[in-house]
PDB file of N, CA, C and O in Angstrom:
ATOM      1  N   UNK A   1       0.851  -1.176   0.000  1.00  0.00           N
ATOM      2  CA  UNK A   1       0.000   0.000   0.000  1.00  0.00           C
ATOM      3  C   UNK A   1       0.896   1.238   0.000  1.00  0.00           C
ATOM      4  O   UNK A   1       1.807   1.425   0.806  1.00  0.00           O
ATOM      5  N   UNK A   2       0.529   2.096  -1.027  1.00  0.00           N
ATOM      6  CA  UNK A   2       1.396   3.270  -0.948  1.00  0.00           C
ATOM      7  C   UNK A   2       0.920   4.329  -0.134  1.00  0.00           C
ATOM      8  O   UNK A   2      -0.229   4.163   0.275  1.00  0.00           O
ATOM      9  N   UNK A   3       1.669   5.699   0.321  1.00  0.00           N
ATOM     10  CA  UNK A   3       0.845   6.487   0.886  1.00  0.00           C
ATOM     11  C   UNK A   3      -0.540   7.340   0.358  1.00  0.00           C
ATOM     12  O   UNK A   3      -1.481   7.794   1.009  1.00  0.00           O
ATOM     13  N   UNK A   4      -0.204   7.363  -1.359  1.00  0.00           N
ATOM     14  CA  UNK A   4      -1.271   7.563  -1.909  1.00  0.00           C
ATOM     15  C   UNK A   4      -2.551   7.094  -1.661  1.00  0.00           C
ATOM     16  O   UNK A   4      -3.589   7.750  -1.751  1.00  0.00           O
ATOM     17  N   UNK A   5      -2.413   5.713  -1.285  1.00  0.00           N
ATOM     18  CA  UNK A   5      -3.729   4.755  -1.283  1.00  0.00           C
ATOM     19  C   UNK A   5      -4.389   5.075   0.334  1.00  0.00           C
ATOM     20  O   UNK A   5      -5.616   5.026   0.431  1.00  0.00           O
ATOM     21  N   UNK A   6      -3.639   5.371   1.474  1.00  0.00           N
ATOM     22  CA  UNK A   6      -4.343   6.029   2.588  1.00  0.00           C
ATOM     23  C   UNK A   6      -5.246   7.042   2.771  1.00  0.00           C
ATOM     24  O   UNK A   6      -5.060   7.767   1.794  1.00  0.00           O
ATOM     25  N   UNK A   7      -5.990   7.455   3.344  1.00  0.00           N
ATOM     26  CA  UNK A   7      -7.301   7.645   4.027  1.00  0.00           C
ATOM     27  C   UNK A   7      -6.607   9.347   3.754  1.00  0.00           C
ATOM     28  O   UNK A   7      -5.428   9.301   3.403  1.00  0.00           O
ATOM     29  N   UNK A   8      -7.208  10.807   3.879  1.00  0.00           N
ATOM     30  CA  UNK A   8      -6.344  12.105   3.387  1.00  0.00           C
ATOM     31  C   UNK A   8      -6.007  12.180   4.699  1.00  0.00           C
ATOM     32  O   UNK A   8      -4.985  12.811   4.967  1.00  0.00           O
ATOM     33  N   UNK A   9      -7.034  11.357   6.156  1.00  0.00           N
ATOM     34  CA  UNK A   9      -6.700  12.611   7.418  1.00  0.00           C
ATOM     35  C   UNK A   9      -5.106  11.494   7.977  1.00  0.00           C
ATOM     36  O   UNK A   9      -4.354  11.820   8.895  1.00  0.00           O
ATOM     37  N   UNK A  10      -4.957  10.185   7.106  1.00  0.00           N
ATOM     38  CA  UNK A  10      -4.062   9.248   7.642  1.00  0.00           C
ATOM     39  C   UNK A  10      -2.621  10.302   6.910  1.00  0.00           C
ATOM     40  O   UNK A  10      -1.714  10.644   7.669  1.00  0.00           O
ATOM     41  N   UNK A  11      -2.600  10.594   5.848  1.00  0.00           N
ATOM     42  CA  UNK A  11      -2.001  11.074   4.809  1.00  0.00           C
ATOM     43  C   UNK A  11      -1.132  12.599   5.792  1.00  0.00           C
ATOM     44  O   UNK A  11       0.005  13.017   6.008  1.00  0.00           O
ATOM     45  N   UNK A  12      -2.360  12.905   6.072  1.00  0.00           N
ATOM     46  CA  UNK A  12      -2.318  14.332   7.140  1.00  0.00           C
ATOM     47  C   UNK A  12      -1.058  14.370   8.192  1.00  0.00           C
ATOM     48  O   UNK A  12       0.022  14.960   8.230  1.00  0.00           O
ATOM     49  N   UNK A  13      -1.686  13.530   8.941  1.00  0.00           N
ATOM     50  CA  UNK A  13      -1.064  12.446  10.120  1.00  0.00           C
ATOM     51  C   UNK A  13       0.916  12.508   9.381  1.00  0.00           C
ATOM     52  O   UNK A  13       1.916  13.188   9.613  1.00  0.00           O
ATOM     53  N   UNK A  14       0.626  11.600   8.650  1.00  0.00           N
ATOM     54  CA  UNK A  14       2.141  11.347   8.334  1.00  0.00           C
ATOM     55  C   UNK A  14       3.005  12.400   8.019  1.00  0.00           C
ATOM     56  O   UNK A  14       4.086  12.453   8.607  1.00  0.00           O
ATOM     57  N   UNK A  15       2.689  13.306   7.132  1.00  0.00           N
ATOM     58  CA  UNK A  15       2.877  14.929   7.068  1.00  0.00           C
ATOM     59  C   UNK A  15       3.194  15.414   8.134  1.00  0.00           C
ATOM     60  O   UNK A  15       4.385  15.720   8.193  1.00  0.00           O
ATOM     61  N   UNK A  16       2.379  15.688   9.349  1.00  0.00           N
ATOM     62  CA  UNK A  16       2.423  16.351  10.159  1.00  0.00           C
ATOM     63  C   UNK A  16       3.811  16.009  11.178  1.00  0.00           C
ATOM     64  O   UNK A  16       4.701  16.711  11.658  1.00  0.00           O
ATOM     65  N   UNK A  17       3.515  14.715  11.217  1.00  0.00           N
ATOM     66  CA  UNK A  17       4.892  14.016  11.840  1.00  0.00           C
ATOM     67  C   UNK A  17       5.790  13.880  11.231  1.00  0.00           C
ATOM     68  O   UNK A  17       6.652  13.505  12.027  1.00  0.00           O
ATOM     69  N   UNK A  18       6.329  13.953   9.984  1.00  0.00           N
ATOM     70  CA  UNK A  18       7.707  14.116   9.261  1.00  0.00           C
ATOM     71  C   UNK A  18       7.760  15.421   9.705  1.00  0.00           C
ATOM     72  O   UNK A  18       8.808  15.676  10.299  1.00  0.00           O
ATOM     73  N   UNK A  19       6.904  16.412   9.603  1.00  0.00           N
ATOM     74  CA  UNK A  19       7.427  18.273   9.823  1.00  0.00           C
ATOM     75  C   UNK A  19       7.599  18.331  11.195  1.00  0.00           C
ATOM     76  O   UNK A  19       8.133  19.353  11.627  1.00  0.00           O
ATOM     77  N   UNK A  20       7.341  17.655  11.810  1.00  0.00           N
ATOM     78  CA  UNK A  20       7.722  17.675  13.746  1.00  0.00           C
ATOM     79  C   UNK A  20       8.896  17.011  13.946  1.00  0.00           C
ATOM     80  O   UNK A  20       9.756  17.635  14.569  1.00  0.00           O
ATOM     81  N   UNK A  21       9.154  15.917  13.583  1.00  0.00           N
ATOM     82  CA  UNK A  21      10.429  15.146  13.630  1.00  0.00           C
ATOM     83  C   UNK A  21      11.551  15.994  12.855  1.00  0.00           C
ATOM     84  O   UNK A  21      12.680  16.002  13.346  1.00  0.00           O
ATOM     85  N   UNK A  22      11.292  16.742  11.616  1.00  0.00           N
ATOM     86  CA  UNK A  22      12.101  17.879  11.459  1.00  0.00           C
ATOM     87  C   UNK A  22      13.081  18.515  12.376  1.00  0.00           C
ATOM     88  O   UNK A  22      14.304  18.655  12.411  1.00  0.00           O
ATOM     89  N   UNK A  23      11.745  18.945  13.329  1.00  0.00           N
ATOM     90  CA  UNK A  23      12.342  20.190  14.047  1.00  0.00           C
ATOM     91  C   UNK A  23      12.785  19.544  15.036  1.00  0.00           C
ATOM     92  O   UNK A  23      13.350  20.391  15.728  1.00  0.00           O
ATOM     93  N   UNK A  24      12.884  18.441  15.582  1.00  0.00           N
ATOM     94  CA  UNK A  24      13.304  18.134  16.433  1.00  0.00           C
ATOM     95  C   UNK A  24      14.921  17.538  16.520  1.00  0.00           C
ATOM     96  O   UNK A  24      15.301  16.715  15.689  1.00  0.00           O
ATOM     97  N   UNK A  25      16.048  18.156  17.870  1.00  0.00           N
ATOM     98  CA  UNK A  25      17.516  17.810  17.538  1.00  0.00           C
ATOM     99  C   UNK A  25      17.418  15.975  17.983  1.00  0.00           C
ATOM    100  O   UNK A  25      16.440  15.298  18.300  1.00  0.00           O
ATOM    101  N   UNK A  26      18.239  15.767  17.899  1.00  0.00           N
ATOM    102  CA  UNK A  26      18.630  14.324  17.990  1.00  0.00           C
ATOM    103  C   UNK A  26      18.507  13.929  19.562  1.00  0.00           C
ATOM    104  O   UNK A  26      17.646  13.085  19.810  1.00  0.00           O
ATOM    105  N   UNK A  27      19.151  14.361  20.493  1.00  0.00           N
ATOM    106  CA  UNK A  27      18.264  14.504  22.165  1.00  0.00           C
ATOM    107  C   UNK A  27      16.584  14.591  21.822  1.00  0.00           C
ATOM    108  O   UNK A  27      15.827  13.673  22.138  1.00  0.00           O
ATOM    109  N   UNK A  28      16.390  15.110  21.532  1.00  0.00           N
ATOM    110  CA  UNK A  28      14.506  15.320  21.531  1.00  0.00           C
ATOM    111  C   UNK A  28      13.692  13.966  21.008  1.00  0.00           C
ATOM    112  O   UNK A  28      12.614  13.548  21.430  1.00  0.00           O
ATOM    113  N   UNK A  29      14.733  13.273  19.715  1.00  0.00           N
ATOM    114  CA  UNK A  29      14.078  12.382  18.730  1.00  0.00           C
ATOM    115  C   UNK A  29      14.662  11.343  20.325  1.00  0.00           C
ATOM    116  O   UNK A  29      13.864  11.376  21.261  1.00  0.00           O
ATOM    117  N   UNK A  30      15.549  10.778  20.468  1.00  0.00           N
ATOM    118  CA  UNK A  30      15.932   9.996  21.224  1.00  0.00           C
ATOM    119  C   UNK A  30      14.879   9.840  22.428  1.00  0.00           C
ATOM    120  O   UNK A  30      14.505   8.734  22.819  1.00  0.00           O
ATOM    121  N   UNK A  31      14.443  11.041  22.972  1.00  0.00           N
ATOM    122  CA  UNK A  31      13.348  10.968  24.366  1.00  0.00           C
ATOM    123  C   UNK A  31      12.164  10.539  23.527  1.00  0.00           C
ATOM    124  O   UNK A  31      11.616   9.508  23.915  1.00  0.00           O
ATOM    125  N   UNK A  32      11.715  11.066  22.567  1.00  0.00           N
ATOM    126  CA  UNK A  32      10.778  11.126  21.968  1.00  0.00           C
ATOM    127  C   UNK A  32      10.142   9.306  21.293  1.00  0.00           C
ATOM    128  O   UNK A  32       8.968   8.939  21.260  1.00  0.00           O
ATOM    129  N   UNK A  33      11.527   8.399  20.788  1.00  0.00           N
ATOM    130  CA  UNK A  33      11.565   7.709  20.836  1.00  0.00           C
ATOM    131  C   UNK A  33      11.618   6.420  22.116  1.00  0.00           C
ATOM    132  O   UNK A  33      11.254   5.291  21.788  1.00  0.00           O
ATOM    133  N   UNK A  34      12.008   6.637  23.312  1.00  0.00           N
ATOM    134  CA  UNK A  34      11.979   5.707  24.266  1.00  0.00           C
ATOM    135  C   UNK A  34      10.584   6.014  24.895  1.00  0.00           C
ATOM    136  O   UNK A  34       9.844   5.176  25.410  1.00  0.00           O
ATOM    137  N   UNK A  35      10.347   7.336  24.773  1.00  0.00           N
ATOM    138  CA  UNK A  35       8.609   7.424  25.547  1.00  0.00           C
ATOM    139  C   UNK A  35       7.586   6.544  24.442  1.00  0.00           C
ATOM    140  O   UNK A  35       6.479   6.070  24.695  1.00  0.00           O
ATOM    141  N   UNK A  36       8.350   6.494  23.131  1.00  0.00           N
ATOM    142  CA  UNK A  36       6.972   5.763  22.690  1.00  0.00           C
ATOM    143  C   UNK A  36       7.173   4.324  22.725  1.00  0.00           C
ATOM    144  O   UNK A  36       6.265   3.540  22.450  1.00  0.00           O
ATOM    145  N   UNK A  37       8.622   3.875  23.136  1.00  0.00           N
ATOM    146  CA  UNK A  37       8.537   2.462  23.424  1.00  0.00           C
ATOM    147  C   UNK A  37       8.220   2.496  24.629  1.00  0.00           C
ATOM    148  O   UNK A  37       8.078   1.300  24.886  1.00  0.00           O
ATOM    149  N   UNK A  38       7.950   3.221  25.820  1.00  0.00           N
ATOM    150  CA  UNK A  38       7.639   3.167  27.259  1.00  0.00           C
ATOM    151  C   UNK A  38       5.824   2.901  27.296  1.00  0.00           C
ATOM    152  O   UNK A  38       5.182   2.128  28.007  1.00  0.00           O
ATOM    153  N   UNK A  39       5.363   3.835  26.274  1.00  0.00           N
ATOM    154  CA  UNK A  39       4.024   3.661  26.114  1.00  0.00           C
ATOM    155  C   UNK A  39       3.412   2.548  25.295  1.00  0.00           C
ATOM    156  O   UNK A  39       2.201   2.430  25.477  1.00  0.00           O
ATOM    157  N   UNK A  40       3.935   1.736  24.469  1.00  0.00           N
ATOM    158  CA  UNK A  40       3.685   0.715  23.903  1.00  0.00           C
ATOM    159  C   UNK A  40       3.863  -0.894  24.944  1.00  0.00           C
ATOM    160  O   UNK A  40       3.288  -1.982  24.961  1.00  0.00           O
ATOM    161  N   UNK A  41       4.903  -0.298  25.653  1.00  0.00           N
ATOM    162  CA  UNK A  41       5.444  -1.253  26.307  1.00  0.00           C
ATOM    163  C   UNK A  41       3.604  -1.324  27.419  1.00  0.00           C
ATOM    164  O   UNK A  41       2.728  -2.176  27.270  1.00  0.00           O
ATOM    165  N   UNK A  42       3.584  -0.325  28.259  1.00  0.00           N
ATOM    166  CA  UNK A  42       3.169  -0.231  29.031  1.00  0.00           C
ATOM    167  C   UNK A  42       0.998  -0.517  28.316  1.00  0.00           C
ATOM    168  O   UNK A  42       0.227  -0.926  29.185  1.00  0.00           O
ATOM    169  N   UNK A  43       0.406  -0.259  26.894  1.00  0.00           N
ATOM    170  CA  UNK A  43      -0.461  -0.604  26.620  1.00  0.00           C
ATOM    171  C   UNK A  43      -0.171  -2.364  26.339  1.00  0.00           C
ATOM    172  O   UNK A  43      -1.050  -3.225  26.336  1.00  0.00           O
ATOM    173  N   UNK A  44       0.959  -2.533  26.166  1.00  0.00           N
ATOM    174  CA  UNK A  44       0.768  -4.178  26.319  1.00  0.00           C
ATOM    175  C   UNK A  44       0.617  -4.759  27.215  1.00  0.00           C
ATOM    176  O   UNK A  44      -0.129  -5.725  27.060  1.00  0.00           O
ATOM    177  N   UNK A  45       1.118  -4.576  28.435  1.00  0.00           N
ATOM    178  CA  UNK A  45       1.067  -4.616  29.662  1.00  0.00           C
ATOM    179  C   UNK A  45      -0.757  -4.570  29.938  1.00  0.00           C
ATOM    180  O   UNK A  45      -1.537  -5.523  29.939  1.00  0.00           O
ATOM    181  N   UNK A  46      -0.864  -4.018  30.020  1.00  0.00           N
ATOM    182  CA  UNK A  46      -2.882  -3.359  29.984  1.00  0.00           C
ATOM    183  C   UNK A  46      -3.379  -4.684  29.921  1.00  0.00           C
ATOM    184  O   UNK A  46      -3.789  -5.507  30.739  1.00  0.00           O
ATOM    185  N   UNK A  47      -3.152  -4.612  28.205  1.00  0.00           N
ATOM    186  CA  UNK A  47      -3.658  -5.947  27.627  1.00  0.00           C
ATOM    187  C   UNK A  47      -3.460  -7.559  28.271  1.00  0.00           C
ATOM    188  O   UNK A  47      -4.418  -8.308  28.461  1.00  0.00           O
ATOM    189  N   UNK A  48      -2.550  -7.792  28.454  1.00  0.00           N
ATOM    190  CA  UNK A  48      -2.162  -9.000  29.077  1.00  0.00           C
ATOM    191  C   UNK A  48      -2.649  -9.464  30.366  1.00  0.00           C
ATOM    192  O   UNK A  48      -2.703 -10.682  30.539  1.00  0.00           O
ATOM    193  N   UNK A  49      -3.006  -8.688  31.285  1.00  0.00           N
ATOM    194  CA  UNK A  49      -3.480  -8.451  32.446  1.00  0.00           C
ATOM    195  C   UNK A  49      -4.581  -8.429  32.260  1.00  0.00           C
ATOM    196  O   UNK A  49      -5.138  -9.141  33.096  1.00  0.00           O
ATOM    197  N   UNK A  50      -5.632  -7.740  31.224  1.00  0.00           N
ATOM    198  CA  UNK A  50      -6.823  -8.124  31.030  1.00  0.00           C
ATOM    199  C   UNK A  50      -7.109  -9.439  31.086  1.00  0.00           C
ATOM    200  O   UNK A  50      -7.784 -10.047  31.916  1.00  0.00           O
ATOM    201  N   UNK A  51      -6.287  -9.996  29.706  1.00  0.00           N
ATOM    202  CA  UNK A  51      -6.563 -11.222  28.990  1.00  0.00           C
ATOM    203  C   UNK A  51      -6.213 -12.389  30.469  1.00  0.00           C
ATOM    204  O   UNK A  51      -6.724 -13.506  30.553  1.00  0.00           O
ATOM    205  N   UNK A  52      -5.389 -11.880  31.362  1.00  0.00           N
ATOM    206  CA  UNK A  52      -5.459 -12.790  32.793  1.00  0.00           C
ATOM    207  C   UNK A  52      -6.634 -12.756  33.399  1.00  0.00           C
ATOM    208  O   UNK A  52      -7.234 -13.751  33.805  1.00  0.00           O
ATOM    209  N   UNK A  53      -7.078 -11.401  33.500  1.00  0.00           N
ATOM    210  CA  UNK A  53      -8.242 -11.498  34.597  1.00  0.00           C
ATOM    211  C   UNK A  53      -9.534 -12.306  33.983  1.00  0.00           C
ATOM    212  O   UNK A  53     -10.544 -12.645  34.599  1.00  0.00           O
ATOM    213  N   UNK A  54      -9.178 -12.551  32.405  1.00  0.00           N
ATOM    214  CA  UNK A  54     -10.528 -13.683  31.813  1.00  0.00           C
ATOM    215  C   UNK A  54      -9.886 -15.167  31.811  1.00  0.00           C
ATOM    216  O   UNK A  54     -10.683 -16.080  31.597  1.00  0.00           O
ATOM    217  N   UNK A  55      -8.726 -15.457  31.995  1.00  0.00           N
ATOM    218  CA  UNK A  55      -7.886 -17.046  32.694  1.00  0.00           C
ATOM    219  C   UNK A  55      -7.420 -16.936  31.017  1.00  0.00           C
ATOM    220  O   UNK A  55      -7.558 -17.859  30.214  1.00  0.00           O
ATOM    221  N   UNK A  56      -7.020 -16.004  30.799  1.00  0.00           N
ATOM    222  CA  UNK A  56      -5.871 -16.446  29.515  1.00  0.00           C
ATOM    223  C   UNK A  56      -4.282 -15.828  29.837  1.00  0.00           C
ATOM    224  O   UNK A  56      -3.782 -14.712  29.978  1.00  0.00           O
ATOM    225  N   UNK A  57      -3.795 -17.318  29.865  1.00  0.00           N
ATOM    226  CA  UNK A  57      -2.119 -16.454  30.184  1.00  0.00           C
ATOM    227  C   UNK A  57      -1.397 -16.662  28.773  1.00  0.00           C
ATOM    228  O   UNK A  57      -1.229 -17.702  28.136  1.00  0.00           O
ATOM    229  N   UNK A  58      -1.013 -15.313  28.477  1.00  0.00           N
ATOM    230  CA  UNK A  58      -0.214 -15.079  27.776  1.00  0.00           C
ATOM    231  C   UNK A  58       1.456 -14.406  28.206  1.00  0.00           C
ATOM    232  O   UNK A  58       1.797 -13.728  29.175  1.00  0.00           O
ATOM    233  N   UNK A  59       2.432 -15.046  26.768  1.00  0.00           N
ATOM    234  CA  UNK A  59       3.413 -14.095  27.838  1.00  0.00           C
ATOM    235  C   UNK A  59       4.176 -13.748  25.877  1.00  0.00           C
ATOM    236  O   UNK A  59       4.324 -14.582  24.983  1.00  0.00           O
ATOM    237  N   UNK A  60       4.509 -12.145  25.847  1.00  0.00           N
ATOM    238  CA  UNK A  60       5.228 -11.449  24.940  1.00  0.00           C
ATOM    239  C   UNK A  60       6.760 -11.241  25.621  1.00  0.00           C
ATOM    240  O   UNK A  60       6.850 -10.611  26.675  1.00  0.00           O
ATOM    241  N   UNK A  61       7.984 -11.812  24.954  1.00  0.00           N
ATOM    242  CA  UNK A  61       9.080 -11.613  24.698  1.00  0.00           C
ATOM    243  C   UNK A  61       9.352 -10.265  23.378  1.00  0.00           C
ATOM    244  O   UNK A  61       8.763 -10.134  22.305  1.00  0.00           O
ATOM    245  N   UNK A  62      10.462  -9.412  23.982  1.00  0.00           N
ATOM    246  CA  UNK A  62      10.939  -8.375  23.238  1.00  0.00           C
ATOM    247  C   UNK A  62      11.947  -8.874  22.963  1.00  0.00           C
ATOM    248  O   UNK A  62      12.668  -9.635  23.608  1.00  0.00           O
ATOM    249  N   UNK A  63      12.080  -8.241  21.471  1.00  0.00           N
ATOM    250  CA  UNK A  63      13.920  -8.968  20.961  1.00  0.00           C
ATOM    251  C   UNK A  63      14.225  -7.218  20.502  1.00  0.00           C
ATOM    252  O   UNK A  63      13.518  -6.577  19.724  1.00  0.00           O
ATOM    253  N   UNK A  64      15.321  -6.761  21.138  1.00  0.00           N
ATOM    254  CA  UNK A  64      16.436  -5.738  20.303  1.00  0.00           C
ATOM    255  C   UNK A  64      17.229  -6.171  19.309  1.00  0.00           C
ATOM    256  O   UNK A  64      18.156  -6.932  19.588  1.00  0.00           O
ATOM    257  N   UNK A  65      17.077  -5.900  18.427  1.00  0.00           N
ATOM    258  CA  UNK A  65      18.859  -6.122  17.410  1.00  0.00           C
ATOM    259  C   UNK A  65      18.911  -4.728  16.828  1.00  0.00           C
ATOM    260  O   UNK A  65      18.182  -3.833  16.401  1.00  0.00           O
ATOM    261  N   UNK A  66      19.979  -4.992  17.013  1.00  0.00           N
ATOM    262  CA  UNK A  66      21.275  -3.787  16.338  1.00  0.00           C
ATOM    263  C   UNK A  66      21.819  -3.992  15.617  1.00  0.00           C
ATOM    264  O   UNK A  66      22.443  -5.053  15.610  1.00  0.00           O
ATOM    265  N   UNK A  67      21.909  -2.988  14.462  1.00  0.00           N
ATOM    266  CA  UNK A  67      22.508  -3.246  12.954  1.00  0.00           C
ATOM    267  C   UNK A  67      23.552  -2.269  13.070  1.00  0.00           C
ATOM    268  O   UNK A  67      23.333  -1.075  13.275  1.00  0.00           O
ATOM    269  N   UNK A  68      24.796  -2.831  12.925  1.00  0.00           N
ATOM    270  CA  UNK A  68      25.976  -2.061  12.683  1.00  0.00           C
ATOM    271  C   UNK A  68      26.224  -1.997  11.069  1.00  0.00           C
ATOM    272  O   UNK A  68      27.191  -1.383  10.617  1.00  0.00           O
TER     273      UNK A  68
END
């Protein structure tokens, strides 16, 4: 799917965040980046704990790799 083929306000969206990530120095992108793995981390978390309190155990492993 190209960006052409998205929705205009999805289209919007992506725009808007390439011109913010712009302005932002490399400290900013870096915070900016671990808060959104802090918040992803933490809506999975949500989820899993739900899916316990109905007797489903699940368990998600994270893998890092680094490309040199």
């Amino acid at each position: 799917m190209s960006a052409l083929e998205l929705p205009v306000d999805q289209q919007f969206a992506i725009h808007a965040t390439a011109i913010a990530i712009k302005e932002l120095d490399r400290d900013e992108l870096e915070e900016a980046f671990i808060d959104m793995l802090h918040q992803k981390a933490t809506e999975r978390q949500i989820f899993l704990n739900i899916l316990k309190e109905h007797g489903i155990d699940a368990d998600i492993s994270f893998k890092f790799l680094n490309s040199n």
